[in-house]
C-alpha positions in Angstrom: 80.0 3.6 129.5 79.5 5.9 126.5 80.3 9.5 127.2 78.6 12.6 125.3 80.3 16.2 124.8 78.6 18.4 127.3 77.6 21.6 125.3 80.2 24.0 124.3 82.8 23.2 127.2 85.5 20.8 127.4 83.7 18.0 129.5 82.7 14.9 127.9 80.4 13.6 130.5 79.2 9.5 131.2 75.2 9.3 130.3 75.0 8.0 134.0 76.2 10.6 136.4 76.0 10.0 140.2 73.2 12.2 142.0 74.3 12.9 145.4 71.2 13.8 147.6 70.6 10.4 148.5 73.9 9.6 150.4 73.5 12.5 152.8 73.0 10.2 155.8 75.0 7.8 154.5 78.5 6.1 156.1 81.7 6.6 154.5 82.4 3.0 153.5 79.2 2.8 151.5 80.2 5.9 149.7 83.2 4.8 149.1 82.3 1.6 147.4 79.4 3.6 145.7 81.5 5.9 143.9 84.7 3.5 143.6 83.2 1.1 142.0 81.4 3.8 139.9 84.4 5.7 138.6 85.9 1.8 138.1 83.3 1.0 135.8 83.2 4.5 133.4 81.2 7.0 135.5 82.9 10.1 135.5 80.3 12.9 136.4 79.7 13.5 140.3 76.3 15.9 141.3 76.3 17.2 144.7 74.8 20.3 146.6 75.2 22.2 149.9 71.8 21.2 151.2 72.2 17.3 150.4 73.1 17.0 153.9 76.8 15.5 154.4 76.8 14.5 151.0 79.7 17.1 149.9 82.2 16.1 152.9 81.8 12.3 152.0 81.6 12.7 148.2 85.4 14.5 149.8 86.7 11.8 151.5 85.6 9.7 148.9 87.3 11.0 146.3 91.0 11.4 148.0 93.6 10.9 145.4 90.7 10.3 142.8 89.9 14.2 142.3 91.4 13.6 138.4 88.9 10.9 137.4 85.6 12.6 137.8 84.0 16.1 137.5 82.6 17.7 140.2 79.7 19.6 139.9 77.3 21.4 143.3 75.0 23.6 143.4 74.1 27.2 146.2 71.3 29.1 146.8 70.1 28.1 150.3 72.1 28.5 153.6 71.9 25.3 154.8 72.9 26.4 158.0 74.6 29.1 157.6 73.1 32.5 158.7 72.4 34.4 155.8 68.9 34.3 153.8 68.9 32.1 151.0 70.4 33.9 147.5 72.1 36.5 149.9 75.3 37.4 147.6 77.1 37.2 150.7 75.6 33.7 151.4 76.7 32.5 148.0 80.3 33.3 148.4 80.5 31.6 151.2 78.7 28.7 150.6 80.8 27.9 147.3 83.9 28.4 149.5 82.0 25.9 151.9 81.7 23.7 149.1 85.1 23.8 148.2 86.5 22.9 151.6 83.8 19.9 152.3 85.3 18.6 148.8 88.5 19.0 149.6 89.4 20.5 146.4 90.8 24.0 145.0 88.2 24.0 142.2 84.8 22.2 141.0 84.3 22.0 137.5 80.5 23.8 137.8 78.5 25.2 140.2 75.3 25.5 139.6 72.1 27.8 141.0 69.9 25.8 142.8 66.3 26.4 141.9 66.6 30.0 142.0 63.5 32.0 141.0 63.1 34.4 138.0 62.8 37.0 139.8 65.7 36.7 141.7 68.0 36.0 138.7 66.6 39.5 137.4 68.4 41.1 140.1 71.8 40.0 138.7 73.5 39.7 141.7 73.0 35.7 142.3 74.8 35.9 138.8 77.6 38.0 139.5 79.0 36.0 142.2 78.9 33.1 140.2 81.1 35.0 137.5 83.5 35.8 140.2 83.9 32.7 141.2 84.8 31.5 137.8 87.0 34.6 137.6 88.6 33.3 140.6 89.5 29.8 139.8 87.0 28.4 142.3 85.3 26.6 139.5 85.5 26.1 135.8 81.9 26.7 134.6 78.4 28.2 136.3 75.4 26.9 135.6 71.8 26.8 136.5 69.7 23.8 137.8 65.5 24.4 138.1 62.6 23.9 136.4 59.8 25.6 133.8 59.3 29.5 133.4 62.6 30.3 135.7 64.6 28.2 134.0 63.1 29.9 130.8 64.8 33.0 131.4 67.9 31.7 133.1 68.4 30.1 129.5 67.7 32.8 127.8 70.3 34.9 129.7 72.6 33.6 128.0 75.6 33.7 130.7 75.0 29.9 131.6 77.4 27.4 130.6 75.3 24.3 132.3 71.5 23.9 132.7 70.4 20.5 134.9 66.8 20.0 134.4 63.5 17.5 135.0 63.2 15.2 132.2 61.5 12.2 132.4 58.7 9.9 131.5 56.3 11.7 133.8 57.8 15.4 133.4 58.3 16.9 130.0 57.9 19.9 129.7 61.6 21.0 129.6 61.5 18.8 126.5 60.3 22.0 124.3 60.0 25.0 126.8 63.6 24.9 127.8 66.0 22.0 126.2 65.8 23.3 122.4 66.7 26.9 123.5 70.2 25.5 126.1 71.3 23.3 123.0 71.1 26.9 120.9 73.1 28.3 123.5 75.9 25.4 123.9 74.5 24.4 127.5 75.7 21.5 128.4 72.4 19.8 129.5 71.7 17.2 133.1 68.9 15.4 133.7 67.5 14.7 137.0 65.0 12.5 138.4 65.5 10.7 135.2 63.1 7.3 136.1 60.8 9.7 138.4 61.4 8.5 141.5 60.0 4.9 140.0 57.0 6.3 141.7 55.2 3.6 139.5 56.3 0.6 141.6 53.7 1.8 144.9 50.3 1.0 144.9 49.4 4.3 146.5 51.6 6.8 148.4 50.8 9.8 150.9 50.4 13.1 149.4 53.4 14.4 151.5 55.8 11.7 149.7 58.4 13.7 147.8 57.2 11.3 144.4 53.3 12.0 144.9 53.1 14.2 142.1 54.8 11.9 139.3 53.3 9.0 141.0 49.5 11.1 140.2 50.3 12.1 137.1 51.4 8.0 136.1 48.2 7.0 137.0 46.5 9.0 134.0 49.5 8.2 131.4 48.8 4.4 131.9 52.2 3.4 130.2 51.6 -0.4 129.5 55.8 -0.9 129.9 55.4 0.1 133.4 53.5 -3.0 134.7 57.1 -4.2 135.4 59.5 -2.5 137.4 62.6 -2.9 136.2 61.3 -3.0 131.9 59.8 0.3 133.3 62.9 1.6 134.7 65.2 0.6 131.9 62.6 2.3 129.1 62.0 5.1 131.1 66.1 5.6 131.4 66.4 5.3 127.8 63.6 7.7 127.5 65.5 10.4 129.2 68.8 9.5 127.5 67.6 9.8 124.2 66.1 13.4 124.5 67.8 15.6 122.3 70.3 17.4 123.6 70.8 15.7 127.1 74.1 14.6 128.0 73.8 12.7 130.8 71.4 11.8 133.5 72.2 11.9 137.2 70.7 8.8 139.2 70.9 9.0 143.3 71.4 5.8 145.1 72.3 5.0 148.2 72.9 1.2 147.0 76.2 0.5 145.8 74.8 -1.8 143.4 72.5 0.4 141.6 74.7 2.3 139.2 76.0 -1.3 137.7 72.6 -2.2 137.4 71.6 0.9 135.8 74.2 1.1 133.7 73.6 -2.7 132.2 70.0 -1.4 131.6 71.6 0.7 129.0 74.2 -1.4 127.0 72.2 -2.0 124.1 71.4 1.6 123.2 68.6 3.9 123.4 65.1 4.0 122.5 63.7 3.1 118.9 62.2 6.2 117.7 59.0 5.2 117.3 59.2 4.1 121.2 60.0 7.4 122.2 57.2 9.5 119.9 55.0 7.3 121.4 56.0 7.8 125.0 55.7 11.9 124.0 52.5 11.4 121.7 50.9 9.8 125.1 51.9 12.8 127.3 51.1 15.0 124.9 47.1 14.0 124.6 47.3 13.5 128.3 49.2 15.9 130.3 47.5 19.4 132.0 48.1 22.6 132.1 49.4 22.6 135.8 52.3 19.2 134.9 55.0 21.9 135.0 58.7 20.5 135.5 58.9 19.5 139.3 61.6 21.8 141.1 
């Protein structure tokens, strides 16, 4: 599995990371395998948060006597049971330290803010406690995970080390209003929701579905490659992967088998070029005003 340098710090990162929001109801034996076989096979970047569920005490167990082999990145911002308002500074504290202990570790490697809004970042105090928590061993690097005009200015800040975005096939617009700027900075830079949700593969869906919006906006791209499923999800991978400046992309699975498949998708390389301009010339004479990066 080829790894990438991950901005300015001293991570070199798979281009498949695991996504963990979709093993939050999951048992501990098929998380186990998941990541086991995983790590076995090159993957060596883990994505988590304190809202995925019980995703960060079995990505814990999980990872007993492994903690070397992978980094280990979460996300705060919400309380997730805890009772404090979301982006309380209090809240934050304590939800890294709750991190911590439902990883059973000392330290994460980054922990991210999770979709927090500009104006909230303009406070600084969301900020600060993340620098604490880096001043206090409790992880290595901060960073900040959302989408469009927020993300904007968390970039431009400057204070980030990380910055996990949208980028896909159906969601671009990180791909100039953000991406250009982190590389500038050194971010290190995730992508999420990399095949979008391969909202392409249902006829129709219900307008609560989490994928409703790529699935809308896939209807008026028309991709031609996307009349198959998995030739749709292997150029829509290599799409994301061969963005400039993206390190790696984070996939959630709760199928053991899907990282293996995924990562065979990829082991003859990325897009052509020409594939690629043509994926962002379509979007480009296509997309609205209102197909900002979904948070």
């Amino acid at each position: 599995m080829e790894r990438r340098a991950f901005g300015n710090t001293d991570m070199s990162v798979s281009i498949l990371g695991f996504g963990g929001a979709e093993i939050g109801e999951a048992d501990q034996r098929t998380v186990d395998r998941l990541l086991h076989s995983a790590m076995d096979a090159g993957l060596n970047m883990i994505d988590t948060a304190e809202c995925y569920g019980n995703s960060e005490e079995l990505i814990g167990k999980a990872l007993a006597g492994r903690r070397d082999d992978c980094y280990l990145f979460t996300k705060c911002g919400h309380a997730s049971g805890m009772d404090y308002p979301d982006w309380d500074p209090v809240l934050l504290a304590r939800s890294i330290d709750r991190s911590l202990k439902r990883l059973k570790v000392d330290y994460v490697d980054v922990v991210h803010l999770h979709s927090c809004s500009e104006e909230i970042l303009r406070r600084g105090e969301v900020i600060e406690v993340l620098q604490r928590a880096k001043e206090q061993g409790k992880t290595r690097y901060i960073g900040y995970s959302g989408d469009s005009t927020s993300a904007r200015y968390a970039v431009e800040t400057g204070v980030f080390d990380s910055f996990e975005t949208s980028v896909n096939i159906a969601d671009q617009e990180a791909i100039e209003l953000t991406i250009p700027l982190a590389v500038k900075q050194g971010m290190g830079i995730i992508a999420k929701r990399p095949i979008a949700n391969v909202a392409w593969k249902h006829e129709r869906l219900s307008e609560d579905d989490y994928a409703y919006p790529y699935w809308l906006r896939l209807q008026e791209l028309n991709y031609d490659f996307l009349n198959d499923v998995q030739q749709g999800v292997e150029i829509a991978m290599k799409f994301t992967l061969s963005t400039p400046g993206v390190a790696t992309a984070i996939v959630g699975t709760g199928n053991p088998d899907r990282w293996h498949q995924n990562a065979q998708l990829l082991r003859d390389g990325m897009l052509p070029q020409e594939t690629y301009q043509a994926i962002r010339s379509r979007w480009k004479e296509v997309a609205g005003s209102d197909w900002v990066g979904k948070v």
